[in-house]
N, C-alpha and C positions, 0 to 999 in steps of 0.2 A: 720314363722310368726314374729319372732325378728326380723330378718331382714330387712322382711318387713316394720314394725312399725320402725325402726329405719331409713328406707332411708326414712319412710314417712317425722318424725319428722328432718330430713335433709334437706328434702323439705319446710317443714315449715319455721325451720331455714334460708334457702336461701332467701325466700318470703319475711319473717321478715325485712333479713337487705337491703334486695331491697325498700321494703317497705320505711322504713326508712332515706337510702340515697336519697330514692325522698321527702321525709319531709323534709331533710336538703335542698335540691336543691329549693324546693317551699319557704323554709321560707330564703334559702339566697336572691333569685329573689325578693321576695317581698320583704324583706329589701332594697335593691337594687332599686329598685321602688319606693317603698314608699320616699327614702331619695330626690329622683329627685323631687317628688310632693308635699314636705315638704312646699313650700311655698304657696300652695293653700289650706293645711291644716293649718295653721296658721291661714291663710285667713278666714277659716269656722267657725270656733274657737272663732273667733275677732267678725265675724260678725253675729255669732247666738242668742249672749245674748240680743240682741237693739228687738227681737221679742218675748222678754218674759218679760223686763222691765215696769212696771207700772199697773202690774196686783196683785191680791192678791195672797200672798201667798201661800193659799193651791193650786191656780192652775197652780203654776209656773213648779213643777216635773210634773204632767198631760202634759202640752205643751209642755216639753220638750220631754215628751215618746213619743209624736202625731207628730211632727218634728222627732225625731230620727227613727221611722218606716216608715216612710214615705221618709227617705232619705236610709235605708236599701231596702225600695222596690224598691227606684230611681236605686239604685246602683245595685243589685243581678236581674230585672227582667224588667227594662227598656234598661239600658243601658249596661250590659252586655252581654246579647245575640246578641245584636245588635255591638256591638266593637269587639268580636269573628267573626262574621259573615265579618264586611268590615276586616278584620286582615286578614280571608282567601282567600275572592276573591275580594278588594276594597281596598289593604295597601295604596293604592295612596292618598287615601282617608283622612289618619291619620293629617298628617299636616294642610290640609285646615282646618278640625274639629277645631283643635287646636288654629288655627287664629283665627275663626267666635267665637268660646268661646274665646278666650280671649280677642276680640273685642267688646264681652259682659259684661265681667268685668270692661275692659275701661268707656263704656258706666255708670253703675253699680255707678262704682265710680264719674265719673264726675256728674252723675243727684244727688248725695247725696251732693256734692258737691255744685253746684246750688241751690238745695233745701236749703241747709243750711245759702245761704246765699241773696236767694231770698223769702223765704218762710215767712210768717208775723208770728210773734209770736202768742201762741195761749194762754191762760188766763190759769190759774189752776182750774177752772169751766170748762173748755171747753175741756180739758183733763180729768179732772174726769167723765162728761158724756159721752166723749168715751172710754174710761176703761168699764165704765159700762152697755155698748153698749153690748146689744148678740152677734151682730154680730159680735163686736172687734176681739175676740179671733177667731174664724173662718176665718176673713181676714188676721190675721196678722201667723197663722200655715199656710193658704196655699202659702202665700207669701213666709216665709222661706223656706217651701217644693220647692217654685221652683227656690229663691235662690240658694237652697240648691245641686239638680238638675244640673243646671251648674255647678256649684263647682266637684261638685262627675262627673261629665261628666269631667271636665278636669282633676281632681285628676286620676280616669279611664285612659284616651287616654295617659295621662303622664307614667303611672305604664305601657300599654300598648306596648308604644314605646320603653319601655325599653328590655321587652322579647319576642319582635319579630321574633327573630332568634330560637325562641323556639318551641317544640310542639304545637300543639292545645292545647293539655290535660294540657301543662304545664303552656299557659298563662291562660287558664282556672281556675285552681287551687292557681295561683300567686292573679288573680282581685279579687278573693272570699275572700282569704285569706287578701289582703289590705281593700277590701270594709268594712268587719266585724271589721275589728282592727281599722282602723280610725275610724268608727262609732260610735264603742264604745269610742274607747278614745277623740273623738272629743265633743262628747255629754254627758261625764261623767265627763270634765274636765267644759262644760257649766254648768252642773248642780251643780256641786260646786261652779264656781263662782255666780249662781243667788240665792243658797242658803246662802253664807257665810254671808250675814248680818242678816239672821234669827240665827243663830250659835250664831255670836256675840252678839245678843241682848241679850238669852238667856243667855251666860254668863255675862252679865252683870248687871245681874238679882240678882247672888246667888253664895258666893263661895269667895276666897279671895282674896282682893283687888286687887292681882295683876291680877287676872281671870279679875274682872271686869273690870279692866284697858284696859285690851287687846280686851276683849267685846266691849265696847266703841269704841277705835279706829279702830276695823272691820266695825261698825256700820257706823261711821266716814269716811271712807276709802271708801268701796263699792262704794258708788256713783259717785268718784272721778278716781275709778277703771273702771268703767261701759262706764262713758262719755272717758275716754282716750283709752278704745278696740274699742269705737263709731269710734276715728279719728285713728286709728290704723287698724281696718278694711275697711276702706276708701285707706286708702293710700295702704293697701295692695294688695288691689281692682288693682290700677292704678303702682302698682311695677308687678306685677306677669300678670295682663293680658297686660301689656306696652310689658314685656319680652319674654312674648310666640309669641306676634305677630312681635314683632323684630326676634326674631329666624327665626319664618315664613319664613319673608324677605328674611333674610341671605339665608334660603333653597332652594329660586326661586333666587336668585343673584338678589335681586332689592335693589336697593340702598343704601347696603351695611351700615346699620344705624347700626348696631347691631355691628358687628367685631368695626365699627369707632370708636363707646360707649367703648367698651372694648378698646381698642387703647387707648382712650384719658384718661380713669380711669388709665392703665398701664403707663402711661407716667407723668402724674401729680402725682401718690401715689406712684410711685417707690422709689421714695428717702426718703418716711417719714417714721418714725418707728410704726410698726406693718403695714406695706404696704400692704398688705393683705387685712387686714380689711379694711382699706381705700379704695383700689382697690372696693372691692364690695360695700360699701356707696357709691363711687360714680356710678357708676354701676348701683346700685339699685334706686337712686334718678332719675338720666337720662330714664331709663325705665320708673319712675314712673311720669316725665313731659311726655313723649310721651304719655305715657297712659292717662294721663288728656287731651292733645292737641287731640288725636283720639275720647276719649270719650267725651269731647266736642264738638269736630266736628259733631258727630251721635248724640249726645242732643238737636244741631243747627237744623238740618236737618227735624228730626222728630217734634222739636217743630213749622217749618215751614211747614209741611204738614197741610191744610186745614182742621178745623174742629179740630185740637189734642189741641191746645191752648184752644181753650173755653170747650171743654171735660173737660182739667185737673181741669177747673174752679168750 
């Protein structure tokens, strides 16, 4: 019986650190992953707080919990089973996915773009009746949700392409493991920021001076902070989906716009100090003109389809 119980607990023991080296393998891959996708979660980041802006307070954390589940369901029960499935018998499939979303973030950004600077200004009346609109809050969560959607589809296909060479079980365990940890972190770091000027008022309420001091300039600051993640999510829009569909490119050999970009950032940032950095500013800017010139292009087009003009009216 000892010895029995003893090769059991041996067996245990083996299970354990089997167990274990696959926790370290899933969370190295998704590190791994996650850092290649890095700039689409920026992108989500930047651009979730413009759908909780101008609402009341108390229902600012609600909206956020109603977007953050609704982009865990996008991730764990839309688009997961479905990127496992082409992963096993449709890998061909990975790259176009990757183009057509990032041709939608193009799009994305160039129509915010346009909007911004074709759109007529609207009165501070005419923004507080839609605030206070029922419907407001219900358009502007499912909107996010299907911003959101894209983004987590290509945050997904990016983390995807990375452990291809992998088990099933292991890209399986990799998406889960990214989908939950972006979600959280992506939607925990929005919630701070849409709450930090409630914070600040608060302290500036009570406590001393220097509390209030800093109250204030939170106060002061947010809105300042809010409108520059507005043009920070915009242009990340048009850097990151400019760069996936340049890759694209590069992967079918057409027209080689992608290696050139990198070519011509290597060549002009080589000699300046911290070339590096330079290299990728210019890099990232170049991406992010193609990306407005494509997602202009599909702005053109569709705004020329019959009927879509007087729609948007």
């Amino acid at each position: 019986m000892p010895s029995g119980l003893f090769a059991l607990l041996d067996d245990v023991a083996t299970i354990a650190k089997v167990a274990a080296a696959s926790v370290d393998d899933i969370g190295a891959a998704a590190s791994k992953a996650g850092i290649k996708a890095a700039g689409v979660v920026v992108d989500d980041a930047a651009v979730t707080p413009r759908y909780v802006t101008g609402f009341q307070p108390n229902r600012e954390l609600p909206i956020i919990w109603r977007i953050a589940k609704g982009s865990m369901f996008n991730k764990l029960v839309l688009i997961l089973p479905a990127l496992l499935l082409l992963s096993a018998v449709a890998q061909w499939a990975i790259t176009p996915l990757l183009m057509v979303g990032g041709a939608y973030l193009c799009f994305e950004g160039a129509e915010k773009v346009w909007h911004s600077l074709a759109a007529k200004k609207h009165s501070l009346a005419e923004k507080a009746a839609e605030v206070v609109d029922p419907d407001h809050e219900e358009t502007m969560v499912k909107g996010a949700i299907r911003t959101d959607f894209i983004l987590s589809a290509e945050i997904m296909v990016i983390a995807l392409n990375e452990v291809l060479d992998q088990a099933l079980a292991m890209r399986a365990a990799t998406l889960i493991v990214i989908a939950i940890a972006i979600t959280v972190a992506v939607y925990g770091v929005v919630g701070l920021i849409v709450k930090m000027d409630d914070i600040g008022l608060h302290m500036a309420k009570a406590g001393s001076a220097a509390r209030r001091a800093i109250g204030r300039g939170l106060v002061n600051f947010m809105p300042k902070l809010l409108a520059t993640l507005a043009v920070v999510g915009t242009a990340a829009m048009l850097w990151v989906g400019g760069q996936i569909f340049l890759h694209g490119l590069d992967q079918y050999h057409i027209g080689n716009l992608g290696h050139g970009l990198h070519d011509f950032a290597h060549a002009v940032a080589g000699g300046l100090p911290g070339a590096g950095f330079w290299e990728w500013v210019i890099s990232a800017a170049g991406a992010g003109v193609f990306g407005l010139l494509l997602g202009g292009l599909i702005v053109a087009v569709l705004h020329l389809v019959p009927g879509k003009k007087a729609a948007a009216h």
